[in-house]
TIZA-873553 format. One record per residue: residue number from 0; x, z, y of N, C-alpha, C in turn; chain. Coordinates in steps of 0.02 Angstrom, whole numbers. Atoms other than C-alpha are relative to their C-alpha. Example, Ala and Ser with C-alpha at 12.3 -4.5 7.8 and 13.67 -1.06 7.14 Angstrom:
+-----+--------+--------+---------+---------+--------+----------+--------+--------+---------+-----+
: seq : n_east :   n_up : n_north : ca_east :  ca_up : ca_north : c_east :   c_up : c_north : mol :
+-----+--------+--------+---------+---------+--------+----------+--------+--------+---------+-----+
:   0 :     45 :      0 :     -59 :     615 :    390 :     -225 :     45 :      0 :      60 :   A :
:   1 :    -42 :     -3 :     -59 :     684 :    357 :      -53 :    -39 :     37 :      55 :   A :
+-----+--------+--------+---------+---------+--------+----------+--------+--------+---------+-----+
This chain:
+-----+--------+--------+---------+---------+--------+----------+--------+--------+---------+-----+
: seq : n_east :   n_up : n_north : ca_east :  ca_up : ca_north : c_east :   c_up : c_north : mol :
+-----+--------+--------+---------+---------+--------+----------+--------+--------+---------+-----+
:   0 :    -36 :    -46 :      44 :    1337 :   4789 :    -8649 :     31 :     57 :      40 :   A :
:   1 :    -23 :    -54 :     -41 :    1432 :   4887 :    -8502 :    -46 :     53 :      24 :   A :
:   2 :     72 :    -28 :      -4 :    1251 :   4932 :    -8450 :     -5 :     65 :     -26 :   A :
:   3 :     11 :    -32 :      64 :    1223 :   5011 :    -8610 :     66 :     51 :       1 :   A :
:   4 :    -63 :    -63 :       9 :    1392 :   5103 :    -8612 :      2 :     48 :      57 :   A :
:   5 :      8 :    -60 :     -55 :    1371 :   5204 :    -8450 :    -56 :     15 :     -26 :   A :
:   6 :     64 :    -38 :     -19 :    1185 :   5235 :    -8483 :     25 :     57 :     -45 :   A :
:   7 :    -16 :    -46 :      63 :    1223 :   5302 :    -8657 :     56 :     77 :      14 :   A :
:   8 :    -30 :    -56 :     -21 :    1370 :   5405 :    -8573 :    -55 :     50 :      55 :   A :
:   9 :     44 :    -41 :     -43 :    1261 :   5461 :    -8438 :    -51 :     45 :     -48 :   A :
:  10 :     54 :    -35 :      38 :    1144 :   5527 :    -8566 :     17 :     60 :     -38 :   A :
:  11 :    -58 :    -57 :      19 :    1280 :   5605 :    -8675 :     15 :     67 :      58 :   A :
:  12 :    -22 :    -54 :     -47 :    1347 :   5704 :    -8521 :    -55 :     27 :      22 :   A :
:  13 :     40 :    -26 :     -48 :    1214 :   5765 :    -8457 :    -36 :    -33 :      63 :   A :
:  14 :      6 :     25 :     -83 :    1225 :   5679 :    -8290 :    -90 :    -12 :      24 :   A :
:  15 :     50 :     55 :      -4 :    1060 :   5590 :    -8336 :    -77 :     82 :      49 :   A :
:  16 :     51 :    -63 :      16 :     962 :   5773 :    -8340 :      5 :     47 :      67 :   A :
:  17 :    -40 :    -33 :     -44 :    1070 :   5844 :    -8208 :    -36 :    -49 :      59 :   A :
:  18 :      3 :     40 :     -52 :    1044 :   5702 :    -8082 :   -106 :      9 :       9 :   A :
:  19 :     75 :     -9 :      10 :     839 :   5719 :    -8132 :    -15 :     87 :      45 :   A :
:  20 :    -17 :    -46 :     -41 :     864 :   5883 :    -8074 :    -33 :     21 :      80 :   A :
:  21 :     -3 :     18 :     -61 :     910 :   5868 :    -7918 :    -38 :     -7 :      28 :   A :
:  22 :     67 :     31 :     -29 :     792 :   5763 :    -7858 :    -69 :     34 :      18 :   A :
:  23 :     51 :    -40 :      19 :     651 :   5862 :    -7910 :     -9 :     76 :      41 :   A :
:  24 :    -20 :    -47 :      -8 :     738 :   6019 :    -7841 :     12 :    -11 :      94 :   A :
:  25 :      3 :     13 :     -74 :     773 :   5935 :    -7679 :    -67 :    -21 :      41 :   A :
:  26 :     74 :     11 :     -11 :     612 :   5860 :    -7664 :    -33 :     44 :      10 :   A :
:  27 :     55 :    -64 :       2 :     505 :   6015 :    -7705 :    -59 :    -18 :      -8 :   A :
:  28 :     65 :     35 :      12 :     316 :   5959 :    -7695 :     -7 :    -46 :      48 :   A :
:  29 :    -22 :     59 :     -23 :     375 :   5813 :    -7579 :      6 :    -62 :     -16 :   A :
:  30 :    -10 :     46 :      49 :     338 :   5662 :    -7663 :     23 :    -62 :      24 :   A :
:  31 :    -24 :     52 :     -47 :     387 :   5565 :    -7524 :     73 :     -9 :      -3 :   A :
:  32 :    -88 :      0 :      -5 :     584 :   5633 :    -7516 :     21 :    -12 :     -51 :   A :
:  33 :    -19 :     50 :      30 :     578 :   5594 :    -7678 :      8 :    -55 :     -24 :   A :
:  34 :    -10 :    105 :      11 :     546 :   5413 :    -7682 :     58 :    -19 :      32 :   A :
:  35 :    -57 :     20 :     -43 :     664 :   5423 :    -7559 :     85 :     18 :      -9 :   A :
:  36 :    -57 :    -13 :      47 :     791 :   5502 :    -7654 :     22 :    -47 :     -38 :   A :
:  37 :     -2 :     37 :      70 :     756 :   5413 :    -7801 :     26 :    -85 :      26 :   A :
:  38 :     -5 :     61 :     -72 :     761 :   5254 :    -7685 :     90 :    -19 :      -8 :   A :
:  39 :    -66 :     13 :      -7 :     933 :   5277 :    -7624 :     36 :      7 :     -70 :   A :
:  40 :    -26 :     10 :      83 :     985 :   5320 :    -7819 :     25 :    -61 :     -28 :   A :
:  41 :    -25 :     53 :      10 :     961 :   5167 :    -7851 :     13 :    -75 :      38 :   A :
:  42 :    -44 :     46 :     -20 :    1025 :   5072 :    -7735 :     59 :     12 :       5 :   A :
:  43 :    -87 :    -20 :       7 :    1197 :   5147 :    -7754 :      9 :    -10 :     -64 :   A :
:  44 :      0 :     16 :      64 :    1169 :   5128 :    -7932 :     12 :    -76 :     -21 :   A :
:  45 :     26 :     66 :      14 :    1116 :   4949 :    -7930 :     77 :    -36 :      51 :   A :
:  46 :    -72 :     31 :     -43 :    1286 :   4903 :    -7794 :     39 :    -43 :     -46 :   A :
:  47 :    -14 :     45 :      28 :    1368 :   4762 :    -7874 :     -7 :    -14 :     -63 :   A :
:  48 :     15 :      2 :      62 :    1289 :   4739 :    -8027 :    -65 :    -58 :       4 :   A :
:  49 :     62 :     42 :      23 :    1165 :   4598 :    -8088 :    -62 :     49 :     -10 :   A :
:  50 :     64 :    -36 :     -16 :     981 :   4653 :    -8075 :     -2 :     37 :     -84 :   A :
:  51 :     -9 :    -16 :      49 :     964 :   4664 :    -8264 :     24 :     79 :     -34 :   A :
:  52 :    -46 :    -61 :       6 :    1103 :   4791 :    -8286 :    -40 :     44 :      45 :   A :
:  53 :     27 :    -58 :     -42 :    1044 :   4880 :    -8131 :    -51 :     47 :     -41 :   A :
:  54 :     46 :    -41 :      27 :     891 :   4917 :    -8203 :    -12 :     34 :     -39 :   A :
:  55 :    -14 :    -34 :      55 :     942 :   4966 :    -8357 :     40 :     84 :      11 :   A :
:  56 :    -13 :    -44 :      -8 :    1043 :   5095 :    -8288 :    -30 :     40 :      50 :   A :
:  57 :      4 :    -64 :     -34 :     965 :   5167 :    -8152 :    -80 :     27 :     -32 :   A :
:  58 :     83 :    -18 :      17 :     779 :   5154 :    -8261 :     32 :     84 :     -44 :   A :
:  59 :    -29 :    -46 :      18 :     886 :   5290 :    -8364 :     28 :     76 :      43 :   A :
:  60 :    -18 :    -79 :     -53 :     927 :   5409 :    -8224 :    -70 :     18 :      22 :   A :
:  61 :     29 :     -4 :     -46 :     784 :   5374 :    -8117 :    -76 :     14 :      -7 :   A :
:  62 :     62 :      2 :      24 :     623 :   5341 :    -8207 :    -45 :     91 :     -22 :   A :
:  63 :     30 :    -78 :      27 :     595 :   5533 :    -8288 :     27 :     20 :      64 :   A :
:  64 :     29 :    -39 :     -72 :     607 :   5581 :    -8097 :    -55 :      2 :      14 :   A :
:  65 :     65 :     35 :     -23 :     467 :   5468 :    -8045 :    -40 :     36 :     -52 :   A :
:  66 :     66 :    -16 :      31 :     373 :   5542 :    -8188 :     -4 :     89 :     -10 :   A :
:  67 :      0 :    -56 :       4 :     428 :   5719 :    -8160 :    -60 :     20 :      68 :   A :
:  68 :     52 :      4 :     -72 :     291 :   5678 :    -7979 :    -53 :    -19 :     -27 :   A :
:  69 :     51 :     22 :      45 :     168 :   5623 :    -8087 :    -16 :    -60 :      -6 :   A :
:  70 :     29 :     73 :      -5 :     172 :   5437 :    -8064 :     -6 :    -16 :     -91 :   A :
:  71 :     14 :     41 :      95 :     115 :   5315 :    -8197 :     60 :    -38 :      -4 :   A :
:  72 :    -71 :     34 :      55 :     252 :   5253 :    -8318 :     23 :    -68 :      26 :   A :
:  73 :    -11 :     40 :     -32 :     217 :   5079 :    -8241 :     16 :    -34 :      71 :   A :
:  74 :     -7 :    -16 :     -47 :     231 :   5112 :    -8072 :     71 :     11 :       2 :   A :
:  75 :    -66 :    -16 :       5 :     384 :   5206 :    -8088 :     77 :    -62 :     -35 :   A :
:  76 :    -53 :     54 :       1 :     472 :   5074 :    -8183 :     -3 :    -61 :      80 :   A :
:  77 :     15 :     43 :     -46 :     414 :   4928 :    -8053 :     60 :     25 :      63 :   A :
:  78 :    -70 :    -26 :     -47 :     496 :   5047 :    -7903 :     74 :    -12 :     -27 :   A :
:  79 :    -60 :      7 :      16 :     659 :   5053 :    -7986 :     22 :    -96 :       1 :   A :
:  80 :    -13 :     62 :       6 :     671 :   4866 :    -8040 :     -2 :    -42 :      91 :   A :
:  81 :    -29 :      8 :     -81 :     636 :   4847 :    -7845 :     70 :     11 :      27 :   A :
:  82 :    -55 :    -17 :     -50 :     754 :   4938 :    -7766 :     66 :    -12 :     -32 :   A :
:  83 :    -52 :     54 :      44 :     881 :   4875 :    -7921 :     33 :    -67 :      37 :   A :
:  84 :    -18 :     70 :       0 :     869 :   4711 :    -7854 :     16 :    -20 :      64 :   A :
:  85 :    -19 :      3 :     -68 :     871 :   4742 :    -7663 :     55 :     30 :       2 :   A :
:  86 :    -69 :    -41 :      11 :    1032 :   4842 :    -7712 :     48 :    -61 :      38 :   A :
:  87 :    -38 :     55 :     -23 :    1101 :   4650 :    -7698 :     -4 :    -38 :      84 :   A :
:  88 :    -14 :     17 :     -55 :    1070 :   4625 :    -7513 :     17 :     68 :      61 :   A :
:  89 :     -8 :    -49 :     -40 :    1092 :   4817 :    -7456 :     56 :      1 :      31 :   A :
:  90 :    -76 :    -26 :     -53 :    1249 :   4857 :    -7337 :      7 :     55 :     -43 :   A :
:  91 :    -62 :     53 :     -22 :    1389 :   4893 :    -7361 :     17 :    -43 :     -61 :   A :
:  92 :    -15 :     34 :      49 :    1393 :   4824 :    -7543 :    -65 :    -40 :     -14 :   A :
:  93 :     34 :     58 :      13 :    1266 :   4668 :    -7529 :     61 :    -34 :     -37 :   A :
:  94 :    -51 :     33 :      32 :    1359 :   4562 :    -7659 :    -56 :    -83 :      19 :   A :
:  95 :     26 :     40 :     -33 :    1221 :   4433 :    -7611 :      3 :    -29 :      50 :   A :
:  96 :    -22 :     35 :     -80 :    1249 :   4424 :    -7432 :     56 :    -11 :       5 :   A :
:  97 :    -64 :     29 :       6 :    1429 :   4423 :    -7463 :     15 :    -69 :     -41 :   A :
:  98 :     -9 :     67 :      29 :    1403 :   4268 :    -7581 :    -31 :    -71 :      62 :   A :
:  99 :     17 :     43 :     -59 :    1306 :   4187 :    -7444 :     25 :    -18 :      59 :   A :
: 100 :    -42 :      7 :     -59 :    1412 :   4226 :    -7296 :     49 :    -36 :     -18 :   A :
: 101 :    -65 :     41 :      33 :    1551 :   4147 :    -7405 :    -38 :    -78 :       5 :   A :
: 102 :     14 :     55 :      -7 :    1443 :   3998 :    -7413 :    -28 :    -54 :     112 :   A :
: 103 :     26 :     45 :     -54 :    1373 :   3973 :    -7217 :     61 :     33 :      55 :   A :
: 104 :    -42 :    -61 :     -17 :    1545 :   4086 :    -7171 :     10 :     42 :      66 :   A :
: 105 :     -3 :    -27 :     -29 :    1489 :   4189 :    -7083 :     11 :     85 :      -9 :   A :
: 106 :    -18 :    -39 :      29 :    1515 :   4364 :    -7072 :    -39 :     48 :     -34 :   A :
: 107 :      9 :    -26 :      60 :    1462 :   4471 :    -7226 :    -54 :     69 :      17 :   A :
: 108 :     42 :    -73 :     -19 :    1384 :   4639 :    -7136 :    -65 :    -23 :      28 :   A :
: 109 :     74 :      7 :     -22 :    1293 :   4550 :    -7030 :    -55 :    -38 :     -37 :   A :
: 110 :     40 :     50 :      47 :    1227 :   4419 :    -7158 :    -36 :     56 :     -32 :   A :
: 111 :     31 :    -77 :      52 :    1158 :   4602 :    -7240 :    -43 :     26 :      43 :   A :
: 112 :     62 :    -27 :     -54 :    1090 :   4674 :    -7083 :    -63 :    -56 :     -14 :   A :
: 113 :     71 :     53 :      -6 :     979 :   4515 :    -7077 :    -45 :    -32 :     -71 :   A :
: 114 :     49 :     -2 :      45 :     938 :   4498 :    -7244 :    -53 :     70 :     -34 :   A :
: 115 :     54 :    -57 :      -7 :     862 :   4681 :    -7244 :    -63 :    -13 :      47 :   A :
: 116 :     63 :    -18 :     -32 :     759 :   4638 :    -7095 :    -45 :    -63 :     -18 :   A :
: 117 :     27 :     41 :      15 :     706 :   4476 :    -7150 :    -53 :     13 :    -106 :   A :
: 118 :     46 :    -25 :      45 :     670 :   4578 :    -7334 :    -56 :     51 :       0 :   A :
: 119 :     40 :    -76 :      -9 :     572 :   4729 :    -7246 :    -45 :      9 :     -60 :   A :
: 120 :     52 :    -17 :      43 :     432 :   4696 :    -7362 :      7 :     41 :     -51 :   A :
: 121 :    -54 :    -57 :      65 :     548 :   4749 :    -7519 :    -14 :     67 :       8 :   A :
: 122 :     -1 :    -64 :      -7 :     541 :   4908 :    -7440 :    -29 :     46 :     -10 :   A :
: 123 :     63 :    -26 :     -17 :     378 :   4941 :    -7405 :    -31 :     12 :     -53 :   A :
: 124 :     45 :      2 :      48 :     300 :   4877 :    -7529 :    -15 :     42 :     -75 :   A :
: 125 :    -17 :    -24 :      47 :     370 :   4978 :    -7678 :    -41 :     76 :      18 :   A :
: 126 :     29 :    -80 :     -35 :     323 :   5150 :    -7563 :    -86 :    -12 :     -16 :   A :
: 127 :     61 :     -8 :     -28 :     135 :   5081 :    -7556 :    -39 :     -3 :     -53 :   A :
: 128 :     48 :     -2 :      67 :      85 :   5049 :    -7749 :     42 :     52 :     -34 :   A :
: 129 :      9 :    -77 :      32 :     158 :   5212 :    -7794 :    -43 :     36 :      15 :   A :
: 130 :     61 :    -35 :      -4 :      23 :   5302 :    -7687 :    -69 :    -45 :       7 :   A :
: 131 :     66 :     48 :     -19 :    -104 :   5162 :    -7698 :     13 :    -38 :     -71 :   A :
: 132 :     -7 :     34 :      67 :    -103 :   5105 :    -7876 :    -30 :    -67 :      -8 :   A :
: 133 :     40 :     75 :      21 :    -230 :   4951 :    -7864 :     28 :    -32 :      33 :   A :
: 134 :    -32 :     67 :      16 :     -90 :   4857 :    -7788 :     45 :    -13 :     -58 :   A :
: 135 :      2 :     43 :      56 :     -29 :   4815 :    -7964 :    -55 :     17 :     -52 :   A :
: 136 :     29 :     -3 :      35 :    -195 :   4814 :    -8009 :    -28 :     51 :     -55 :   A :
: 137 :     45 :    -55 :      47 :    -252 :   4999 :    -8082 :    -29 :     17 :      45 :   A :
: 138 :     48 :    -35 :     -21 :    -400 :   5034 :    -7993 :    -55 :    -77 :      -7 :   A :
: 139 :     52 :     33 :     -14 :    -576 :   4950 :    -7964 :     10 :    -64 :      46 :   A :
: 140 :     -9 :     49 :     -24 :    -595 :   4778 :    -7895 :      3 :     26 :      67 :   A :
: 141 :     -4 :    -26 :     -81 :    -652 :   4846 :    -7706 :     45 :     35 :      26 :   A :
: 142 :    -70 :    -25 :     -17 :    -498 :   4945 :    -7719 :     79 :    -25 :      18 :   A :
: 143 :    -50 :     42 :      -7 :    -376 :   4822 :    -7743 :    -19 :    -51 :      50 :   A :
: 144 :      6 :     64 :     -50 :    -445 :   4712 :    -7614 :     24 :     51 :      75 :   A :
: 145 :    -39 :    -58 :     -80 :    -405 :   4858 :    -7479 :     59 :     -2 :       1 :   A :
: 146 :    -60 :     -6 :      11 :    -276 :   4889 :    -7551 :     65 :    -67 :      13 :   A :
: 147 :    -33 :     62 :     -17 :    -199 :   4724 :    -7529 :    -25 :    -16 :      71 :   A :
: 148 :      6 :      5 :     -72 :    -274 :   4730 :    -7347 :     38 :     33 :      38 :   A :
: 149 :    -38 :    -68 :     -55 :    -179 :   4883 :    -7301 :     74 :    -26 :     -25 :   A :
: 150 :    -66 :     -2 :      -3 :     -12 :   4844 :    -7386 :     12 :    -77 :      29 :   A :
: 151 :    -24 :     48 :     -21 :     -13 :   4666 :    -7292 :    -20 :     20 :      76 :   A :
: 152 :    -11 :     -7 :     -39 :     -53 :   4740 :    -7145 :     71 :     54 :      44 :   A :
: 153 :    -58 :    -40 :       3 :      87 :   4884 :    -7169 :     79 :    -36 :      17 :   A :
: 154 :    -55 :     48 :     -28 :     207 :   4738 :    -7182 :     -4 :    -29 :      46 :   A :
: 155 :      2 :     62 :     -65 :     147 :   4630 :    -7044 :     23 :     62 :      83 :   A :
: 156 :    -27 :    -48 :     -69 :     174 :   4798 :    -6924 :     75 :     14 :       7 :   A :
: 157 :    -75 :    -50 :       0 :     340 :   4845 :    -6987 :     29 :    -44 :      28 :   A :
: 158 :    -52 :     51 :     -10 :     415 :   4680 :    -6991 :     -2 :    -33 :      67 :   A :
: 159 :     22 :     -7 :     -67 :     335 :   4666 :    -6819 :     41 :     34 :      58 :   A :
: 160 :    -36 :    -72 :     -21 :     405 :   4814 :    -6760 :     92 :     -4 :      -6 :   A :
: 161 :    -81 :     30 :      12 :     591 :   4774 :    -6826 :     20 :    -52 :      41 :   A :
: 162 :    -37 :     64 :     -43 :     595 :   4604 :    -6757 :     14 :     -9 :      58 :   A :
: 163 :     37 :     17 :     -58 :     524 :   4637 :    -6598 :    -49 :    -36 :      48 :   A :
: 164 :     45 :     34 :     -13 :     401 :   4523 :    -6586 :    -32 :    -40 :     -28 :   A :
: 165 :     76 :      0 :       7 :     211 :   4500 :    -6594 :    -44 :    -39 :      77 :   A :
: 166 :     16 :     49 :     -39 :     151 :   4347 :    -6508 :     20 :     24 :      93 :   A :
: 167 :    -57 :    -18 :     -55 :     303 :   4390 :    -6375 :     31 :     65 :       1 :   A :
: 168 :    -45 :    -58 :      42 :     441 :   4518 :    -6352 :    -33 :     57 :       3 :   A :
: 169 :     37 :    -92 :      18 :     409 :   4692 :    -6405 :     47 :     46 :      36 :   A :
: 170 :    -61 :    -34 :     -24 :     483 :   4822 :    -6273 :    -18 :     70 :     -86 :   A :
: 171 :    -15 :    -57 :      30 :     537 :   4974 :    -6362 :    -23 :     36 :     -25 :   A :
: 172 :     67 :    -38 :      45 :     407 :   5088 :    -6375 :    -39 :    -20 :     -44 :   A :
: 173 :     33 :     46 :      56 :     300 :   4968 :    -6470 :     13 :    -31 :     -40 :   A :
: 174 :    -44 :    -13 :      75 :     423 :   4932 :    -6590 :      2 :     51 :     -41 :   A :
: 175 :     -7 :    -75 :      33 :     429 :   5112 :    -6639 :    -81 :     10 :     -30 :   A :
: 176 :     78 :    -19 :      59 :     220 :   5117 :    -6639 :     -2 :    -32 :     -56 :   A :
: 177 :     36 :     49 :      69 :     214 :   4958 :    -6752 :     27 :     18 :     -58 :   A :
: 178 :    -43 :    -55 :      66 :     345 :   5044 :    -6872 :    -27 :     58 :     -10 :   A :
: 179 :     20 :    -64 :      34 :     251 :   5207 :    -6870 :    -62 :    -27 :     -35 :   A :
: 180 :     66 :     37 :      27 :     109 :   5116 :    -6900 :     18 :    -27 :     -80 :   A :
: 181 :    -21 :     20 :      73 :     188 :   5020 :    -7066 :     15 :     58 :     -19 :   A :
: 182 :    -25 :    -48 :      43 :     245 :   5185 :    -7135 :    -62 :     40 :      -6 :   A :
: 183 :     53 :    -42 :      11 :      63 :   5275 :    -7095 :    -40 :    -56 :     -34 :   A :
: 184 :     58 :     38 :      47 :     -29 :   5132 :    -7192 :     44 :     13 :     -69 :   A :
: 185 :     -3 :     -2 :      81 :      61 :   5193 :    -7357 :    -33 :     56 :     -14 :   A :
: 186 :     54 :    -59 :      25 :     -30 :   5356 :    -7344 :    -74 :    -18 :     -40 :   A :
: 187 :     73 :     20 :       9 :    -170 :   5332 :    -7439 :    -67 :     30 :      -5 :   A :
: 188 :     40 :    -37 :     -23 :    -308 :   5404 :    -7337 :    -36 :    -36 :      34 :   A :
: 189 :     27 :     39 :     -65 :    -431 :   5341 :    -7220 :     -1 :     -4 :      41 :   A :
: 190 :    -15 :      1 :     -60 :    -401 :   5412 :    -7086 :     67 :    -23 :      12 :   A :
: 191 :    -51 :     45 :      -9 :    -203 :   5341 :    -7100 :    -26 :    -77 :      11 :   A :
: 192 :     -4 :     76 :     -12 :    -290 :   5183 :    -7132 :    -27 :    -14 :      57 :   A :
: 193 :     34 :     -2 :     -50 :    -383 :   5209 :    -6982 :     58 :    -27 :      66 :   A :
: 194 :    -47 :    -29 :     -55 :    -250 :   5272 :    -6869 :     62 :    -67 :     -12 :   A :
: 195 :    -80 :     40 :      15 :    -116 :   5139 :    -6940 :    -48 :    -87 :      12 :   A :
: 196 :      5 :     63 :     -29 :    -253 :   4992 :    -6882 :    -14 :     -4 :      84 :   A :
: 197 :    -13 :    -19 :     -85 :    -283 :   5066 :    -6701 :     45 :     -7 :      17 :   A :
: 198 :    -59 :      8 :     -13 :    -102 :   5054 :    -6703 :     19 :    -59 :      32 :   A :
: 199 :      0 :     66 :     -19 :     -87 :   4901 :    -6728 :    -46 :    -64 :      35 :   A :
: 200 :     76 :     34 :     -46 :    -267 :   4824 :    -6649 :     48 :     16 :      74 :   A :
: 201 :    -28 :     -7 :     -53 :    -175 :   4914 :    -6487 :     48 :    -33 :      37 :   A :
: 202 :    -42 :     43 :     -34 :     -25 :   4838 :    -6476 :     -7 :    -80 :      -1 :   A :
: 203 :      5 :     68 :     -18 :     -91 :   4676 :    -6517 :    -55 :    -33 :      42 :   A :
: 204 :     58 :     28 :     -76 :    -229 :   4667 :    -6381 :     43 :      7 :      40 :   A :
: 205 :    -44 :    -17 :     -48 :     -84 :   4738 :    -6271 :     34 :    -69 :      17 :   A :
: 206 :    -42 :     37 :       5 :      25 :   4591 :    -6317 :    -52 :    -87 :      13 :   A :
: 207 :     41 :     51 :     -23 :    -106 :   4448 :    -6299 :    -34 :     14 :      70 :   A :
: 208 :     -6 :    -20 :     -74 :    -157 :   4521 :    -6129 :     68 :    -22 :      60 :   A :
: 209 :    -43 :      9 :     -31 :       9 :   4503 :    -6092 :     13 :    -87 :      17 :   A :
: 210 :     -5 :     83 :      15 :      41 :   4312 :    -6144 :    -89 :    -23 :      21 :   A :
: 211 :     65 :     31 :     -14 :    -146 :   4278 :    -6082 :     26 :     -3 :      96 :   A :
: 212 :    -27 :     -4 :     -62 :     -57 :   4323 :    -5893 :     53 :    -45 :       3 :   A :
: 213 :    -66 :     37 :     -18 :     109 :   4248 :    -5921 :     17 :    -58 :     -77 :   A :
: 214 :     11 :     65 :      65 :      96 :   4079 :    -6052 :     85 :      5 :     -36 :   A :
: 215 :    -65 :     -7 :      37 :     297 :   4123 :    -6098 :      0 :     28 :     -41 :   A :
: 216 :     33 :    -44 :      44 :     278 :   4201 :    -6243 :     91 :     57 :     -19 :   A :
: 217 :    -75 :    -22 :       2 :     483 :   4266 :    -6215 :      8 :     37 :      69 :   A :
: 218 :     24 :    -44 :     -71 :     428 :   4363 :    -6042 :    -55 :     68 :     -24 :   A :
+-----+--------+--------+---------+---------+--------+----------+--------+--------+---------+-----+
């Protein structure tokens, strides 16, 4: 019901049209800054609120963005209801990780840092069937089977890349490739998909080379 009473105001005022705007205006023919807009939208939107609600209000701000870029109607909802629901483990208002840290009591920020890196996928994944539609299934069978090759390899680099380690530790630099690497497999091109499995083929011959010399896999 509260839901419903901001959206409805938001709609009344303007805000809704105004905030659409924006986006669009900041973006420019950027369809990237605005996912990424739209993105953070709603996760400030979605900050202590049940998923439900979230969605309800930020599908009302957020959605006639996404479709001011031309995405499909289904798509665009899907993103939102994402990043809605990861709203509940984002910093600084995870109301999730703060329910959890209350339970194993520990402390609350960091219980958030680690459930972002332990959700990376969340992240990704929402970015990769906006420009790749046959992962939920609108395109041709041979499409969606790539397509589900590239966005599980997108995650397996990032979350790679974040953790620091890919069958042993990851110095620095190769944290950064395996993360550029997850962010160039949402392009959806061939040569990204190319360039974003050289990426990762590289550092993981690098890294079994390494552990093929020294059996510690923490050296």
């Amino acid at each position: 019901a509260m839901a419903g009473i901001i959206a409805g105001c938001i709609t009344v005022t303007g805000l809704a049209s105004i905030l659409i705007n924006a986006i669009v205006q900041l973006a420019g023919n950027a369809t990237f800054i605005g996912l990424i807009l739209t993105m953070v939208c709603c996760i400030i939107l979605g900050m202590g609120m049940p998923v439900p609600a979230a969605y309800v209000l930020t599908a009302t701000l957020a959605a006639p963005a996404l479709l001011e870029f031309k995405f499909s109607l289904m798509s665009a909802h899907l993103f939102i209801v994402y990043f809605s629901a990861i709203s509940a483990i984002t910093p600084p208002v995870a109301v999730a990780a703060y329910a959890a840290a209350g339970i194993s009591e520990g402390d609350p920020n960091a219980t958030g840092v680690q459930a972002v890196r332990l959700a990376v996928a969340g992240y990704i994944v929402p970015f990769v069937f906006m420009y790749r539609p046959a992962l939920i299934l609108d395109g041709s069978l041979p499409e969606i089977l790539w397509t589900a090759v590239v966005a599980t390899a997108a995650v397996y680099s990032f979350a790679s890349g974040l953790e620091g380690y890919l069958h042993g530790r990851l110095r620095f630099p190769l944290r950064l490739a395996l993360m550029a690497a997850g962010v160039v497999f949402v392009w959806p091109d061939t040569w990204a998909d190319l360039t974003g499995f050289a990426i990762l083929g590289a550092v993981t011959a690098h890294q079994y080379a390494i552990r093929k010399n020294n059996p510690d896999p923490v050296c």
